[in-house]
Every structure is written in C-alpha cells, then in structure tokens.
DOFIVO-398745 format. One record per residue (C-alpha): x, z, y. Coordinates in nm, 4 decimals, padded with zeros to 6 digits, always signed. Example, Ala and Ser with C-alpha at 12.3 -4.5 7.8 and 13.67 -1.06 7.14 Angstrom:
PT       east         up      north
PT   +01.2300   +00.7800   -00.4500
PT   +01.3670   +00.7140   -00.1060
// end
This chain:
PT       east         up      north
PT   +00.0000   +00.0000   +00.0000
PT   +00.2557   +00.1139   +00.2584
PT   +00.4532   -00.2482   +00.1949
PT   +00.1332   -00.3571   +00.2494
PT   +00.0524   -00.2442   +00.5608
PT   +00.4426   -00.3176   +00.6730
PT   +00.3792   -00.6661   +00.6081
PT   +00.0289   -00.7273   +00.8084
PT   +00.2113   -00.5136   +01.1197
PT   +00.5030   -00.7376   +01.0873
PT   +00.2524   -01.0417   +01.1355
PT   +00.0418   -00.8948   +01.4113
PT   +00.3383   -00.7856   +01.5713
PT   +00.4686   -01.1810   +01.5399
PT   +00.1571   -01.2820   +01.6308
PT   +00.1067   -01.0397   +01.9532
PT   +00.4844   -01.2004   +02.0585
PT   +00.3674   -01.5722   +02.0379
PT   +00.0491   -01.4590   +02.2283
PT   +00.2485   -01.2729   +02.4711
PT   +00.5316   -01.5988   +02.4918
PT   +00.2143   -01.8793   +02.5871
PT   +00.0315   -01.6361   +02.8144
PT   +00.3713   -01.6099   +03.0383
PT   +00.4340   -02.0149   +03.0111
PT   +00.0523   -02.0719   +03.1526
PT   +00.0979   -01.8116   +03.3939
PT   +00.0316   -01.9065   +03.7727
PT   +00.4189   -01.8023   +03.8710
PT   +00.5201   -01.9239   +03.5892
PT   +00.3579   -02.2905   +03.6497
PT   +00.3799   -02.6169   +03.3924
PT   +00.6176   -02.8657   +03.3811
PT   +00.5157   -03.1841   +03.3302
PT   +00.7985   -03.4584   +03.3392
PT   +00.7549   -03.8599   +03.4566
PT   +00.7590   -04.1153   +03.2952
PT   +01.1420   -04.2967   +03.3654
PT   +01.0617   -04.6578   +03.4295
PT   +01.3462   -04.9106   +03.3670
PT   +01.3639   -05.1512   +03.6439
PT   +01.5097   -05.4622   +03.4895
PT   +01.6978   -05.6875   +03.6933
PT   +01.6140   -05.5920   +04.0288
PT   +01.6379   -05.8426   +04.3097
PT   +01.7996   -05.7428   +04.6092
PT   +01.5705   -05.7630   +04.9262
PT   +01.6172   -05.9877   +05.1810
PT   +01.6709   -06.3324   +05.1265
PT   +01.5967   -06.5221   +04.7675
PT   +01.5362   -06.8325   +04.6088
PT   +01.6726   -07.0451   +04.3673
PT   +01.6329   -06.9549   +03.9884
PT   +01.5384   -06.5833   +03.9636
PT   +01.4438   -06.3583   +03.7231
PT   +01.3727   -05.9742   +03.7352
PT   +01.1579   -05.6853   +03.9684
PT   +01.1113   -05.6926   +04.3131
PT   +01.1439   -05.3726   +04.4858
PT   +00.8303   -05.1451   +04.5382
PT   +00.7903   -05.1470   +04.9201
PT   +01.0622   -05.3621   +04.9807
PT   +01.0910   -05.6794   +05.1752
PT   +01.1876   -06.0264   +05.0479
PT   +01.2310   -06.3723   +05.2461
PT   +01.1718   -06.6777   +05.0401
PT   +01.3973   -06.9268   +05.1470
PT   +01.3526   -07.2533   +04.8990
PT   +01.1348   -07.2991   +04.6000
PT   +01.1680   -07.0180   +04.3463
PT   +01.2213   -07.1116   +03.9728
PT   +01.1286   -06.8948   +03.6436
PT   +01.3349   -07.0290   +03.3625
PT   +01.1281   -07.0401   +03.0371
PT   +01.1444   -06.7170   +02.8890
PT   +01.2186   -06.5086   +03.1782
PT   +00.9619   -06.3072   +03.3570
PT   +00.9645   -06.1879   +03.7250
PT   +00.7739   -05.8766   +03.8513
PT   +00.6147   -05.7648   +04.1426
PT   +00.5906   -05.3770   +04.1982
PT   +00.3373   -05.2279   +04.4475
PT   +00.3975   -05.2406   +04.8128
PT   +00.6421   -05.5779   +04.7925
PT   +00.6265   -05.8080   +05.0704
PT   +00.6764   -06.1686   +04.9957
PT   +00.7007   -06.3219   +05.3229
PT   +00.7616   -06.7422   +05.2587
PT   +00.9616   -06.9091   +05.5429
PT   +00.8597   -07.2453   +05.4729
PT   +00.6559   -07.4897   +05.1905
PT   +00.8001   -07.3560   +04.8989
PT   +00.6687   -07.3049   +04.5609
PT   +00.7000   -07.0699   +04.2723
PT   +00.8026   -07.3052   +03.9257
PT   +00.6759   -07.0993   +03.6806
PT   +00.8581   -07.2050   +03.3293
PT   +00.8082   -06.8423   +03.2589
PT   +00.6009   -06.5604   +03.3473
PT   +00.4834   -06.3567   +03.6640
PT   +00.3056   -06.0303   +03.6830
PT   +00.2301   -05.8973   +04.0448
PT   +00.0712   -05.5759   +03.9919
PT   -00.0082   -05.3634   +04.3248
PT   -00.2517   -05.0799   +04.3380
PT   -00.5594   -05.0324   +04.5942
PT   -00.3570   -04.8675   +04.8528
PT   -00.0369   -05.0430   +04.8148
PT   -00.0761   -05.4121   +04.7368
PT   +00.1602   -05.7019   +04.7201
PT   +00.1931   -05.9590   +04.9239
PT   +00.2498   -06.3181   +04.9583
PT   +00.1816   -06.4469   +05.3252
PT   +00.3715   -06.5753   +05.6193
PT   +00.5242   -06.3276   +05.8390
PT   +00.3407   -06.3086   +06.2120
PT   +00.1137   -06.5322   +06.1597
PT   -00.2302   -06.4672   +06.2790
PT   -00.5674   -06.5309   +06.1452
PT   -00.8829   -06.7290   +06.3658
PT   -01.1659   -06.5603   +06.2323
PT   -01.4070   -06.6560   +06.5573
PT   -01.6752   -06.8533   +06.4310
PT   -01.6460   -07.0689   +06.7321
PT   -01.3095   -07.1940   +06.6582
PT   -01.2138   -07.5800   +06.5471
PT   -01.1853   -07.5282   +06.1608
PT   -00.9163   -07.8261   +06.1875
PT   -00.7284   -07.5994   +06.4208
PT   -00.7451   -07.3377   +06.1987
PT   -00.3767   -07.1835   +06.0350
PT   -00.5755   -07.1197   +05.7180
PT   -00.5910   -07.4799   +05.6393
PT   -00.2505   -07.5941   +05.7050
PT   -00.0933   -07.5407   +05.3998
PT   +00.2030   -07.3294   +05.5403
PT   +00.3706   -07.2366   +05.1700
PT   +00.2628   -07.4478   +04.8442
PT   +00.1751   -07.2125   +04.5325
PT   +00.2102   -07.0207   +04.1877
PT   +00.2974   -07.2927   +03.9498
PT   +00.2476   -07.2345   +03.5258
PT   +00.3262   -07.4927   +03.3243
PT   +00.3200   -07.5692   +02.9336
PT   +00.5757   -07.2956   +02.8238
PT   +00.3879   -07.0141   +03.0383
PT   +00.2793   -06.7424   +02.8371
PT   +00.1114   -06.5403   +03.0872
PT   +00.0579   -06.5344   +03.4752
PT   -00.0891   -06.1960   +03.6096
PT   -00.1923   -06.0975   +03.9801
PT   -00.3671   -05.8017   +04.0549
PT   -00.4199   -05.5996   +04.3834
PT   -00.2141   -05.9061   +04.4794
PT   -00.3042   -06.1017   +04.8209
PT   -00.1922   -06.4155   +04.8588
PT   -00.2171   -06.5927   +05.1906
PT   -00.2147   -06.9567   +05.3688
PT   -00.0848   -07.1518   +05.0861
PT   -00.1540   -07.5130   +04.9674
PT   +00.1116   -07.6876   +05.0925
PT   +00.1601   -08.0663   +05.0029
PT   +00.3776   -08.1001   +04.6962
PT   +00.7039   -08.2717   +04.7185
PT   +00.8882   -08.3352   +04.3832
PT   +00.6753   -08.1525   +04.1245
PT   +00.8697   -07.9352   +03.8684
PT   +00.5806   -07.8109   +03.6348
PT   +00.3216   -07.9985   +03.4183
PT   +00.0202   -08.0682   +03.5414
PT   +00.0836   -08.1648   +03.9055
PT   +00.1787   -08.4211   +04.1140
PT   +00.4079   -08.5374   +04.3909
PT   +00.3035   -08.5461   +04.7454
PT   -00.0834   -08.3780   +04.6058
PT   -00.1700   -08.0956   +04.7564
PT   -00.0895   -07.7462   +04.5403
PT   -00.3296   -07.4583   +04.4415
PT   -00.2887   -07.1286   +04.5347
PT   -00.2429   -06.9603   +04.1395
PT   -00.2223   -07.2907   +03.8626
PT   -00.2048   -07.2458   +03.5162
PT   -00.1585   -07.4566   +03.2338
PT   -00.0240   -07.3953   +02.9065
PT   -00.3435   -07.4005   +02.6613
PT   -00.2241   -07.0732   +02.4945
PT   -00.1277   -06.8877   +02.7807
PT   -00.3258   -06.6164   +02.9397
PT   -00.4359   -06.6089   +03.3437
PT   -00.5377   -06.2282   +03.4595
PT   -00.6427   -06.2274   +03.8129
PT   -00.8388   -05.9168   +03.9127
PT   -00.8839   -05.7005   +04.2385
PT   -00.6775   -05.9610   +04.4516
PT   -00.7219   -06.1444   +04.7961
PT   -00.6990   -06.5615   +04.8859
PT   -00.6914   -06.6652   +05.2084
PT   -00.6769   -06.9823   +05.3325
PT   -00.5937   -07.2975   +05.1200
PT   -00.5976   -07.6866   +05.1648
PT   -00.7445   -07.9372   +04.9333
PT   -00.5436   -07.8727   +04.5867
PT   -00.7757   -07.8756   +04.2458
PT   -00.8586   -07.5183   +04.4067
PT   -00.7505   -07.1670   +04.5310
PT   -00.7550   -07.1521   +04.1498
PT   -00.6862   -07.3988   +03.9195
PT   -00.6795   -07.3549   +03.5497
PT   -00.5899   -07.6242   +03.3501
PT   -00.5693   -07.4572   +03.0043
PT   -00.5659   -07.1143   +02.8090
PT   -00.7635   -06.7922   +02.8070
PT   -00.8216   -06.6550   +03.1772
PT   -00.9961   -06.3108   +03.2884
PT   -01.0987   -06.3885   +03.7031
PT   -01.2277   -06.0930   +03.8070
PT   -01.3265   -05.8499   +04.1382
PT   -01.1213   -06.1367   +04.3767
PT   -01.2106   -06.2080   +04.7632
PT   -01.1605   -06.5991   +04.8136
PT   -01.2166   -06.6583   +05.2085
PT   -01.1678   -07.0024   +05.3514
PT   -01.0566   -07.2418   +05.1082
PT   -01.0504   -07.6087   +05.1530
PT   -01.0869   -07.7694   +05.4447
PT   -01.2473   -08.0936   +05.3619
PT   -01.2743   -08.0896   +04.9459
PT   -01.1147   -07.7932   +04.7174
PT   -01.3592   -07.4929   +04.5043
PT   -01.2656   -07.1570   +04.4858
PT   -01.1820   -07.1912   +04.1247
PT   -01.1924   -07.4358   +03.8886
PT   -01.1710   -07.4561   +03.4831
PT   -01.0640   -07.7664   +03.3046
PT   -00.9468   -07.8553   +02.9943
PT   -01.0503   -07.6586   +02.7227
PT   -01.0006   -07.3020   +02.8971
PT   -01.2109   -07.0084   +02.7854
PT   -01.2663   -06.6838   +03.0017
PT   -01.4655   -06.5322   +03.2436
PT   -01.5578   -06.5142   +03.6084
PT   -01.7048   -06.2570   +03.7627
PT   -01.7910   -05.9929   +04.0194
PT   -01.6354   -06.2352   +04.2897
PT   -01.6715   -06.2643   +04.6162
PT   -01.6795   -06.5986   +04.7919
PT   -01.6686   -06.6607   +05.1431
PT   -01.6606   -06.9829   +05.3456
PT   -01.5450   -07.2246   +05.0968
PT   -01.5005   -07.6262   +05.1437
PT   -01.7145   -07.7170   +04.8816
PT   -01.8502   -07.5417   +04.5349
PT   -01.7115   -07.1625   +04.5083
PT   -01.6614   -07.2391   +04.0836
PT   -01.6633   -07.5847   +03.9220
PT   -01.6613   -07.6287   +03.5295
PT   -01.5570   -07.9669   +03.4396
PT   -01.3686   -08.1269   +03.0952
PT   -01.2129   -08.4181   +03.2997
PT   -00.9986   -08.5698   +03.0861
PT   -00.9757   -08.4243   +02.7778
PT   -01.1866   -08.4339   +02.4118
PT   -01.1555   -08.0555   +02.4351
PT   -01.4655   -07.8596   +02.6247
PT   -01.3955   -07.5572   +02.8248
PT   -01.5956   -07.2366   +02.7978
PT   -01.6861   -07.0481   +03.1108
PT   -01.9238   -06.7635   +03.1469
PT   -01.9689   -06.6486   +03.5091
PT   -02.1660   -06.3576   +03.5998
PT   -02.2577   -06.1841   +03.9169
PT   -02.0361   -06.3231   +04.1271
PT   -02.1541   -06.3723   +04.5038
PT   -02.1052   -06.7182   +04.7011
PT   -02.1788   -06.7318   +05.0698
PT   -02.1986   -07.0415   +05.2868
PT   -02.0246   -07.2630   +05.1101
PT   -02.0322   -07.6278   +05.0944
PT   -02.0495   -07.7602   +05.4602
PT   -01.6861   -07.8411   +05.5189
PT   -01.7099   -08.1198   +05.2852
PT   -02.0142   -08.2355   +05.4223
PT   -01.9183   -08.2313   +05.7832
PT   -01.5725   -08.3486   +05.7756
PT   -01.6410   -08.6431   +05.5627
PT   -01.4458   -08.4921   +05.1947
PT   -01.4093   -08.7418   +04.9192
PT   -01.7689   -08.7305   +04.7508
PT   -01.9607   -08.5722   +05.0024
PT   -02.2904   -08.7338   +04.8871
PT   -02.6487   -08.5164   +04.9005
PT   -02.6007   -08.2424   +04.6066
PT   -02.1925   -08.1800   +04.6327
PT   -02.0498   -07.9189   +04.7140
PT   -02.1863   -07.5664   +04.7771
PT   -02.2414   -07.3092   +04.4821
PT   -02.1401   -07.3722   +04.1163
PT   -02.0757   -07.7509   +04.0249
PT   -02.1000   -07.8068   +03.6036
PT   -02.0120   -08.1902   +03.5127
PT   -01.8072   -08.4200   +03.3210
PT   -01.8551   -08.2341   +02.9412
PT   -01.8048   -07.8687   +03.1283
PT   -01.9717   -07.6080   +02.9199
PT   -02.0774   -07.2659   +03.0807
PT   -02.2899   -06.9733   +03.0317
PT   -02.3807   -06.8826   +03.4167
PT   -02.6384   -06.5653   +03.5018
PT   -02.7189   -06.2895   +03.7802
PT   -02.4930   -06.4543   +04.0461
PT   -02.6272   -06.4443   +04.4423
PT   -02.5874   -06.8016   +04.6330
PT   -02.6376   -06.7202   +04.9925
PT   -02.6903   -06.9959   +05.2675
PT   -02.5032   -07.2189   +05.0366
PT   -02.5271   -07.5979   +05.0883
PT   -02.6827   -07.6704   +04.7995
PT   -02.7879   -07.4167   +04.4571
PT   -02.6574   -07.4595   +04.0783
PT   -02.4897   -07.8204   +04.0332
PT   -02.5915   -07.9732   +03.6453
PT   -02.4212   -08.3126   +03.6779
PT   -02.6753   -08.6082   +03.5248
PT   -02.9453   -08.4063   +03.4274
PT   -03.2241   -08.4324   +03.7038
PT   -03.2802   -08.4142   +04.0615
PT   -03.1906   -08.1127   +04.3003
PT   -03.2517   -08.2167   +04.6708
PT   -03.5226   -07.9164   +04.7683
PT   -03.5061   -07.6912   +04.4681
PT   -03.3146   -07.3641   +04.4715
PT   -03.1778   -07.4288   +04.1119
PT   -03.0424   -07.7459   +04.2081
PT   -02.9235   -08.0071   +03.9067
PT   -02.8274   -08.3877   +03.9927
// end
C-alpha cells in the first residue's frame, strides 16, 4: 500500500509541475512567442533602373524604372511583392517566355503606371485628348511556354502601346498590345482584385488567347478608344468572369468568340456590372460600328458561354448572340 501511495504522489506531484510549468508560459508577463515565417527572396532586383532579360523579386515598397522591354526567359519567373512601383519610361513591353506573379494586398498594391502623369476624368473633356488612350507603355505578354501569369491587388495603368517587333506568340508587329495577354493553351491566367486604366485598341484590356483563366473582383475604366472590350476569350479557353466592374469601355465590356480555331472556348460570367459602354465605337467611327456592336457582352463566331445575374447599365446595346435574331429595341439584345 505505502509503495502504492508513493507512486500516485510521485505522479500528482509530476503532474502539479507540468500544470504549474504551462500556467507560467501563458501567463500575461510571461507572454507567447510566436515566430515569422522567414521568406526567401530569390533573386532580388535592385531598384532603380531595369530592363533587359530579368528574372527574380522586386522589392516590397521599392521603386523600379523600366527602361527597354523586359524579357522572362522560359522557365524563369519574376515577382512582384506588395507596395512595388513599376514606373515605365517609355513603350516597352513585358516578353513573358516565363512566368509573372504580382501579388499586392488591399492597402499596399503594385503598380504599373507612368510616373506624373495625370488622369482627365471631366466628362467634358475630348476623349481623343485623353492620356488614357494614348498607349504610353505596351503590355504583359504570355506566350506558348507560359505556365502561369498572376496579378492581383495589381493596377496597371495607360498601356496599349503600338507593337514594334513582336517577341511572343500570338501578336503582331506594329498592332496595338493588350494590357495582360495570355496564350499558352495549358497555362493558367489569375487576375483578381486589380485595377486597368486606360488602354488603346489591342484584342482588349484582356486578352486570352488560350488556357484556364480565373478574372475576378477587377475595375476596368476607359478602355478603347475607338474598338477594344474589356476582356476577351478566344481559342478554346475555359474560366470564369465575374464580380467585375466595368466602366466606360469602347465597345462590349466581355466578348466570347472561337475565331480561328476548331476548338470552342468555355466562359461562364456571372454578376459582373457594365456601365456605359459601347459609344466610343459608335461615335468615333471603330471598325464595325454597325447598329447592335459594341456595348455589353458580344458572343459570336462558335463562342460558347454560360452568362447570368450580370447588371448592363446605360449600355449601348444589351446581350450580343451573333446570327441568331434581331436586337434593335429589346433589352436582351441578339443579332
């Protein structure tokens, strides 16, 4: 009994100590230590001045100049932390052969734009005058060995520059360029939370040419000044749009064609919100600006899309169903 009753004390007594032990490491003086997470920053790029073939992290809140077309070798990735400030000095373009992720957060995006250069939002002013529409910087260029492209709390500002010698597939010399163009048809296109301003008359603010692609929670204001959409999906993609906001466009704010190709895309875009689009084109005399182009969401040319619960606000014209009716005084408009 008496070895007995050593034992159990010897275990509460053990047990009292451990109690004792976690009550003083939760203790308010005592506090918890909780350690970060060490992030390896591979490759980082200097600020200042770049261009040329690069590969690796731009600095969080740090400042870069691009100076000449930037190239991604196939294979090599370059990242964007929070708070980095791209400011391009001229029309340059980013040749993606490899991958980009620009990742910001809500209260410290990243940036692409042109430094000092200031915005006419007056509804008064000349739209040909306008610095939105003048292409200042060209794009974000995938091409066929592009395994992802990613931009999120991203803005991206005043491109659609006119191409010069083209470096990715997909593209062409002296055409104007898209803001964000993908291509390879098993690549992957993540754009969500992000902000395009301003754009010319390339394919569109967004153009995806093939793969999987996730558009999502994006403000597209002013694009196109006498033909471009806000986004358009071509040649056998598959992904969604949605939650979107749309403001001002040239001409439709999505389009969903299969120009070109045996291979049908797959589009299903949902509650996304287009506002006065579709005038530009009208007005200012845009390659095929008859009655029924341009304004809302354009499907045509073997485009395949599942399309539901998205507002169309002063819009030119409604819902676009290439060759299957008439549209001219009908809210769901088809032609």
């Amino acid at each position: 009994m008496k070895q007995r009753d050593l034992k159990r004390n010897a275990l509460l007594y053990a047990g009292m100590t451990c109690l004792l032990f976690a009550a003083a490491s939760c203790s308010k003086s005592g506090g918890n230590n909780v350690s970060q997470a060490q992030r390896q920053i591979a490759n980082a790029v200097k600020p200042g001045n770049v261009n040329g073939t690069v590969k690796g992290t731009f600095l969080q809140d740090s400042t870069y100049f691009v100076t000449g077309d930037i190239i991604v070798n196939k294979g090599d990735t370059i990242i964007f932390q929070p708070g980095a400030k791209i400011y391009i000095t001229g029309n340059y373009n980013f040749w993606l052969h490899g991958n980009i992720s620009s990742v910001g957060t809500k209260t410290d995006p990243v940036w692409f734009t042109v430094q000092n250069q200031q915005k006419f939002d007056n509804p008064t002013e000349d739209p040909l005058q306008d610095p939105a529409y003048k292409g200042l910087w060209g794009g974000f260029h995938g091409d066929s060995t592009t395994n992802f492209m990613v931009f999120k709390y991203t803005h991206i500002e005043f491109a659609g520059g006119v191409l010069g010698t083209v470096q990715t597939m997909g593209v062409v010399n002296g055409g104007y360029s898209a803001a964000v163009e993908s291509y390879n048809i098993n690549g992957f296109l993540d754009v969500e939370d992000s902000w395009f301003y301003g754009c010319i008359d390339g394919k569109a603010a967004i153009s995806i040419q093939g793969g999987n692609y996730n558009v999502m929670r994006n403000i597209f204001e002013k694009v196109g000044i006498i033909g471009s959409e806000g986004i358009v999906v071509n040649s056998g993609t598959t992904g969604n749009i949605a939650y979107n906001l749309m403001m001002g466009g040239c001409s439709n704010g999505i389009k969903v064609w299969s120009k070109g190709t045996t291979y049908q895309d797959s589009c299903v875009a949902y509650n996304n919100t287009i506002i006065n689009c579709g005038y530009r084109r009208y007005f200012y005399g845009g390659a095929g600006n008859s009655l029924g182009r341009g304004g809302s969401i354009d499907i045509e040319q073997n485009g395949k899309a599942l399309i539901y619960n998205n507002l169309l606000v002063n819009d030119r014209v409604g819902l676009r169903i290439v060759g299957t009716g008439t549209y001219e005084g009908n809210a769901l408009v088809v032609a």
